[in-house]
C-alpha positions in Angstrom: -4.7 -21.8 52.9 -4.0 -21.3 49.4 -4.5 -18.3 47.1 -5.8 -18.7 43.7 -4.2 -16.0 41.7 -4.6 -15.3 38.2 -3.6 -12.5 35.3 -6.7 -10.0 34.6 -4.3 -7.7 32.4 -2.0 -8.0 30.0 -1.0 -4.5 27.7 2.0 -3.3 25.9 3.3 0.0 25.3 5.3 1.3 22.3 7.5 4.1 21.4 6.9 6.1 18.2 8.3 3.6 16.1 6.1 1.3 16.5 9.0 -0.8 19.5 7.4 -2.5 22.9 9.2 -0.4 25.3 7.6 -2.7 28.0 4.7 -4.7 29.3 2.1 -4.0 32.3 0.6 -7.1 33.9 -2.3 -6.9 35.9 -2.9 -9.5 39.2 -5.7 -10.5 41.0 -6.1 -13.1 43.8 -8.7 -14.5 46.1 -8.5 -17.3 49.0 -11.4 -19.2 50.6 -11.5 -16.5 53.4 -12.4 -14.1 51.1 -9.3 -12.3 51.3 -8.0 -10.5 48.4 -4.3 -9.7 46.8 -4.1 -7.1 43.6 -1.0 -6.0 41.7 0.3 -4.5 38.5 3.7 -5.1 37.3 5.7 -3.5 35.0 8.0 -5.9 33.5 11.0 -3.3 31.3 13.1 -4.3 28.5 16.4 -4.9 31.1 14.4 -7.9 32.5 14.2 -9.4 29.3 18.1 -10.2 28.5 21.1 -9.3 26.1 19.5 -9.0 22.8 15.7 -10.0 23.8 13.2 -8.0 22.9 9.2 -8.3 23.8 9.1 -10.0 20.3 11.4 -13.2 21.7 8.7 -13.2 24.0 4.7 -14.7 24.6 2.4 -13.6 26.4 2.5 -16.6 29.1 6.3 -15.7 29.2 6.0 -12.3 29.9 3.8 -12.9 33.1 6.3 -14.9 34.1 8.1 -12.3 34.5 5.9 -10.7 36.5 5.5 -13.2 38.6 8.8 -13.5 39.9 9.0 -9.7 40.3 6.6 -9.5 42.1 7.5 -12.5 44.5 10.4 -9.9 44.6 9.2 -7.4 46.0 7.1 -9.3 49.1 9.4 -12.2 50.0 11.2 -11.2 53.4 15.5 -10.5 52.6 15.7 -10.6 56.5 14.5 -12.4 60.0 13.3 -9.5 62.1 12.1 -10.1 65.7 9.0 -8.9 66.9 9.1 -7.9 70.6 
């Protein structure tokens, strides 16, 4: 069973100098089931690299990003037994 999941959001936010201090990317997803999946992820200006800056980056780049924080953030770091 797969889960279609797709960006709803995409918005930036700057500092007083006009500077992308970072990005918030909005997820939904739905399966055949009906079951549903929903995250926002803030993607900050150390994810980015030495010397990037949200200007290096689009907008299809950016949720990449995302993405792969997110996958982060759920994927099991260790086998536990359930008794």
């Amino acid at each position: 069973m797969l889960m279609n999941i797709y960006r709803n959001r995409l918005s930036y936010d700057f500092d007083s100098q006009g500077n992308t201090t970072d990005a918030m990317v909005g997820f939904n997803g739905l399966n055949d089931q009906g079951e549903t999946t929903m995250a926002t992820i803030k993607v900050t200006q150390d994810m980015l690299g030495e010397g990037k800056t949200f200007d290096d980056f689009s907008g299809k780049q950016i949720t990449e990003l995302a993405k792969q924080k997110w996958l982060n953030y759920i994927e099991p770091k260790v086998e536990t037994k359930q008794e």
